[in-house]
C-alpha positions as CSV (number, residue, x, y, z in Angstrom):
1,X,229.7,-72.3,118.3
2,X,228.9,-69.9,115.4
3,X,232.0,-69.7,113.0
4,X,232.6,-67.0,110.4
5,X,230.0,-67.7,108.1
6,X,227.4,-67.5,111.1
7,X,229.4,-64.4,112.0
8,X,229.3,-62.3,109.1
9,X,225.5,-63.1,108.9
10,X,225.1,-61.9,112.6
11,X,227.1,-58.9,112.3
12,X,224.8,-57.6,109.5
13,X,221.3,-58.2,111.2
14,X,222.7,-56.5,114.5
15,X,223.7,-53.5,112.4
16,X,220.2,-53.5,110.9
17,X,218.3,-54.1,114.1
18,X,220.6,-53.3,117.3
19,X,222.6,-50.4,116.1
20,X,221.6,-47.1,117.1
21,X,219.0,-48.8,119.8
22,X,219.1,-47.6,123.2
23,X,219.8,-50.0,125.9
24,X,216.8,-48.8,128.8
25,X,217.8,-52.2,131.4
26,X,220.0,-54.5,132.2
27,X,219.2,-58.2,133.2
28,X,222.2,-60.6,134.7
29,X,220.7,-64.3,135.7
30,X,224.4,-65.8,135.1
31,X,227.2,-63.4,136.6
32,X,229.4,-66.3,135.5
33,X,229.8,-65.1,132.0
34,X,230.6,-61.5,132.6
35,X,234.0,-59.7,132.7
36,X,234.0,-56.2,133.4
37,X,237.0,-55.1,132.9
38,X,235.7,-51.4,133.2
39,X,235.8,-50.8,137.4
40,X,231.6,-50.0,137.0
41,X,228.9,-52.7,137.6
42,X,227.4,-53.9,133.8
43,X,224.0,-53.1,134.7
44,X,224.5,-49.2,135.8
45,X,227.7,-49.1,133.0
46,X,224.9,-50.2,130.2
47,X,221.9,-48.3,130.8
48,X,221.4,-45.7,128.5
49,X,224.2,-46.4,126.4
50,X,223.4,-46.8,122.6
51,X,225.0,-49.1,120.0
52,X,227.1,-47.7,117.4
53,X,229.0,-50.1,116.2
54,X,229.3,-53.9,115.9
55,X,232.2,-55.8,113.3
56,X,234.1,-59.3,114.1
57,X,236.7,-59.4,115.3
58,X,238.4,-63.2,114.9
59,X,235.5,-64.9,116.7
60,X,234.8,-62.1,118.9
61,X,231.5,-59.8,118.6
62,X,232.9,-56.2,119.6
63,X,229.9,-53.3,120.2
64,X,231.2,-49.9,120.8
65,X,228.6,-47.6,122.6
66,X,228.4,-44.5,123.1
67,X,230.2,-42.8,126.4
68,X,233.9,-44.5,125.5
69,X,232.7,-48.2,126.2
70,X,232.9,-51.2,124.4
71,X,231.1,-54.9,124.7
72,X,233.2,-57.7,123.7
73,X,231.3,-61.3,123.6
74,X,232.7,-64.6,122.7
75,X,230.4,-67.2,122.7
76,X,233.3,-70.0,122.6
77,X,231.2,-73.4,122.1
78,X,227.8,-73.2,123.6
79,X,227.2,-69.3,123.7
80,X,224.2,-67.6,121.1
81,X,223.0,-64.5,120.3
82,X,218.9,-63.6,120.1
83,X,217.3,-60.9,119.4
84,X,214.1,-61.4,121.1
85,X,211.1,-59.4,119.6
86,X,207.8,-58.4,121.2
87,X,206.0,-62.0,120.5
88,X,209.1,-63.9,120.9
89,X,210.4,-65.8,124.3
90,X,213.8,-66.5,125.0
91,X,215.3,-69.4,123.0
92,X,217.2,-71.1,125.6
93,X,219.3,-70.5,128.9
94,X,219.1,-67.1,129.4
95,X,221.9,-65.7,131.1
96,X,222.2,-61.9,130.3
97,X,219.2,-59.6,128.9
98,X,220.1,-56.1,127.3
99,X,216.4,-54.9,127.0
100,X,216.4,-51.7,123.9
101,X,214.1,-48.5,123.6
102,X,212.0,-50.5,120.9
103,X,210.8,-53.0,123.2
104,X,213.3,-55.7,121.9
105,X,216.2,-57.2,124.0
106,X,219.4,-58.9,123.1
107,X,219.8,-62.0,125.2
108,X,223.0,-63.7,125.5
109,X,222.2,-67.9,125.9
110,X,224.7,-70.4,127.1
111,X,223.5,-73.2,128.6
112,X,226.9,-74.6,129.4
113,X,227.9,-71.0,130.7
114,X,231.0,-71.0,128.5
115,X,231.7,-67.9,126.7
116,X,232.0,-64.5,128.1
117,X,230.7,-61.0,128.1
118,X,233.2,-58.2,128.3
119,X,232.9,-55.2,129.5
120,X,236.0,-52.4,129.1
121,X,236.6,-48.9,127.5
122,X,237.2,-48.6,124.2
123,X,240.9,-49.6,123.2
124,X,241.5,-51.1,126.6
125,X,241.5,-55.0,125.4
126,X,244.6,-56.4,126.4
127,X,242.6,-58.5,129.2
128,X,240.6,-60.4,126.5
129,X,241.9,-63.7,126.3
130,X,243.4,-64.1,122.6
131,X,241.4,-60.4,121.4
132,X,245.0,-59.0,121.1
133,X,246.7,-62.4,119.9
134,X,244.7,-62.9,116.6
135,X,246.7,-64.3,113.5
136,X,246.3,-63.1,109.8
137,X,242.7,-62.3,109.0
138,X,241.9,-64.9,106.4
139,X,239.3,-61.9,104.7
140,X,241.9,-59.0,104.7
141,X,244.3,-58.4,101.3
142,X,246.8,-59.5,103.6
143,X,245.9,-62.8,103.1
144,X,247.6,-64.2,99.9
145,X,248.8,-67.5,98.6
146,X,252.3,-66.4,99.0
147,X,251.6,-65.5,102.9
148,X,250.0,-68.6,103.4
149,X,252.9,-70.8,102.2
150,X,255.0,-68.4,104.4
151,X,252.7,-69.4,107.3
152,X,252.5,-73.0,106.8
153,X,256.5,-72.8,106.7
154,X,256.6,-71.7,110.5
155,X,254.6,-74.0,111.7
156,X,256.1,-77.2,110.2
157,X,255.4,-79.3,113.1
158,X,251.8,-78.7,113.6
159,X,248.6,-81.4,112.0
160,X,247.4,-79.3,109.2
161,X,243.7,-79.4,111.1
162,X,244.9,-77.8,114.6
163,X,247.0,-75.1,112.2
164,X,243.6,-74.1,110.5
165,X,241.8,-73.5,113.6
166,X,244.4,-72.1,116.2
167,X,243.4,-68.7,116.2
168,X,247.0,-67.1,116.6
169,X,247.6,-68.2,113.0
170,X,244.6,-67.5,111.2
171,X,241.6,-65.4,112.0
172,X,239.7,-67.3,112.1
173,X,238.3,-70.7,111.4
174,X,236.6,-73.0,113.5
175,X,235.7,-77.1,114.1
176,X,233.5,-76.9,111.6
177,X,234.6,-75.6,108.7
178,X,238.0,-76.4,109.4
179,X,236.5,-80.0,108.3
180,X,234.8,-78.9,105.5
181,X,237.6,-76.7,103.9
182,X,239.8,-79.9,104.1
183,X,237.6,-82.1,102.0
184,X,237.3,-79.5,99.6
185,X,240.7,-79.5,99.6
186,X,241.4,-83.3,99.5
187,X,243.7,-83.4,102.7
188,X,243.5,-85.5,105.8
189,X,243.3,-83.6,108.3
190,X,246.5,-85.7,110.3
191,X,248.4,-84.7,107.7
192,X,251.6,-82.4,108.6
193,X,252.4,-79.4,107.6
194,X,255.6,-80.1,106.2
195,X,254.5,-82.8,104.3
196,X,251.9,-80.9,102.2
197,X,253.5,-79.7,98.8
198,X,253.6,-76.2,97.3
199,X,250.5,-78.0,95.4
200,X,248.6,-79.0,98.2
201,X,249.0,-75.4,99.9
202,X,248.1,-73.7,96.9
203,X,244.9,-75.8,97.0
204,X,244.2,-75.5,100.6
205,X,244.1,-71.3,100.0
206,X,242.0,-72.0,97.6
207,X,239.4,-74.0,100.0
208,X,239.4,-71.5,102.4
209,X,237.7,-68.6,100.9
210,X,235.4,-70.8,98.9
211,X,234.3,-72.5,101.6
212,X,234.1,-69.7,103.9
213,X,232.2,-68.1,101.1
214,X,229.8,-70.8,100.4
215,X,229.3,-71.0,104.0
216,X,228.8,-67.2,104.1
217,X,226.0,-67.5,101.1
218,X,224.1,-70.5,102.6
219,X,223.3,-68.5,106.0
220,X,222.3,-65.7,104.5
221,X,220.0,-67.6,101.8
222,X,218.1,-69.8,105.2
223,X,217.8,-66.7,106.9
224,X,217.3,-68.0,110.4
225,X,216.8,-66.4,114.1
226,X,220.4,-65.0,114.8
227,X,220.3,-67.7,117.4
228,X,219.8,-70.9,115.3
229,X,223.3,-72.4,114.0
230,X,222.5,-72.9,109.8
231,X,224.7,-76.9,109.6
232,X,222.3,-78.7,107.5
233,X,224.6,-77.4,104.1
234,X,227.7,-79.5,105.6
235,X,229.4,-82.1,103.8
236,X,231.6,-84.4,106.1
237,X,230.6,-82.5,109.7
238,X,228.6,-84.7,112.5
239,X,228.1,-87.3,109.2
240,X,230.1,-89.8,111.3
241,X,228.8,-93.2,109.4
242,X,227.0,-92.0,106.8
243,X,227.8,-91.7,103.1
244,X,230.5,-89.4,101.5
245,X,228.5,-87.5,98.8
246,X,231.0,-87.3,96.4
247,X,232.5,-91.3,96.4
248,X,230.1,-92.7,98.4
249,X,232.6,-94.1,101.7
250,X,231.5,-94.1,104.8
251,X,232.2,-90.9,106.2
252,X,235.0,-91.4,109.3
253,X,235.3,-89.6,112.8
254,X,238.7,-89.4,114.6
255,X,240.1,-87.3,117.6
256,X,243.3,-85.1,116.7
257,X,244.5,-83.2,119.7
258,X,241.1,-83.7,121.3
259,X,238.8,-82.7,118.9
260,X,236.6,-84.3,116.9
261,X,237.5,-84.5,113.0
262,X,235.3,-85.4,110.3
263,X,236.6,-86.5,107.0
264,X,236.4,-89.2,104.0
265,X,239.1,-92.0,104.0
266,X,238.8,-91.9,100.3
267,X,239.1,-88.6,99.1
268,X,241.1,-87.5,102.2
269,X,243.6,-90.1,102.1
270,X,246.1,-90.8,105.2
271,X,249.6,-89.0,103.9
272,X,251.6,-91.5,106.4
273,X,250.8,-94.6,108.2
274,X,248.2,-94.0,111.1
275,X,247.0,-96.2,114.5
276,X,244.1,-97.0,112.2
277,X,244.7,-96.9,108.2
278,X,241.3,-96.4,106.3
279,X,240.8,-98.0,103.1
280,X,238.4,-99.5,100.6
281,X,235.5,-97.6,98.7
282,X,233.3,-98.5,101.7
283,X,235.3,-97.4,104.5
284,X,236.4,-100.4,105.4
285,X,239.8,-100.8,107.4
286,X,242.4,-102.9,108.9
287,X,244.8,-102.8,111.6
């Protein structure tokens, strides 16, 4: 799925290429994936409408158009974004085509049929799933160490990995980089909450906006098809049994409320005794 780095990336080529454009049709091959939650058919709703605006929203991508409407698409796990141009095909399963007065269209892909494609007036969101339920957004001035430490404080019982990426905490952070922002940080991702000290938090905060930021930079610099996700820069992600490039261990993979986690036993060491303890420069371990 694309995460906030891929977000902020995707918000600024759709404001240089899809804002302002006309949509002239509408093409549904996968009904599956839209919600109108404005009482008019998408295809007869769309046409004609222009994009003004497009921002993120948590993991959301909300367009407003013009005539009081609003598009609202989250492409959960296995949705994309293309912009297809005049000598380009459609990248993958194509399951809803906004074609534009240049000739271009915007395709939403999802071969799993996953995500979803809103439909509603503008300010009318309270039937998005989780629009309305977002936590802290980890970009605003909101977001301070102090407020974090508050944060961490009400969620006491949760693994410090599911409290990075539930979305009603912080908006938002996914799989991803919710992996990579903890070996930054040093921190298994089993550990509790409670057990991480004022220490650990402070450098936690710390991880997230540069490793957000990092993540931010390195999109921008490979400058790929909005529709490509940029995960060659990752450190510990899907390196499952290969080397830790900062000690060297054998990078781990373990399920934590199930999800896949990525991390190093060495510098992300276990803070209490687990089913499995890692341990050894080589990632050995024992039972």
């Amino acid at each position: 799925m694309p995460e906030l780095p891929d977000l902020f990336y995707i918000e600024t080529y759709l404001r240089n290429h899809v804002v302002g454009r006309r949509i002239t049709s509408v093409t549904v091959k996968q009904s599956i994936v839209i919600r109108a939650i404005a009482a008019v058919p998408l295809g007869s709703a769309l046409r004609d409408k222009t994009f003004r605006q497009v921002r993120i929203h948590g993991p959301f991508l909300h367009f407003t158009l013009t005539d009081n409407l609003d598009l609202v698409i989250n492409l959960m796990l296995s949705g994309r974004l293309q912009h297809q141009r005049l000598q380009d095909k459609p990248a993958g399963y194509l399951c809803l085509a906004l074609s534009l007065d240049d000739g271009c269209h915007l395709n939403y892909l999802d071969d799993q049929k996953m995500g979803k494609v809103y439909l509603t007036t503008t300010g009318n969101y309270a039937q998005i799933p989780r629009f309305l339920q977002q936590g802290i957004d980890i970009r605003s001035p909101e977001f301070t160490v102090q407020k974090f430490h508050t944060i961490l404080k009400d969620h006491r019982r949760k693994q410090v990995y599911v409290a990075l990426i539930d979305q009603t905490i912080l908006s938002s952070i996914g799989h991803a980089y919710a992996d990579e922002i903890l070996f930054d940080a040093g921190i298994h991702p089993k550990t509790w909450t409670r057990d991480l000290s004022d220490e650990n938090v402070n450098r936690l905060f710390g991880s997230i906006t540069r490793v957000i930021e990092w993540g931010k930079r390195t999109v921008e610099k490979a400058r790929q098809p909005i529709h490509v996700k940029v995960r060659d820069h990752m450190k510990v992600r899907l390196r499952h049994g290969k080397a830790c490039q900062r000690c060297g261990t054998t990078i781990r993979r373990e399920g934590v409320r199930g999800w896949d986690v990525y991390f190093c036993p060495t510098c992300q060491p276990a803070s209490r005794r687990l089913f499995i303890e890692w341990s050894g420069s080589k990632g050995e371990h024992a039972h």
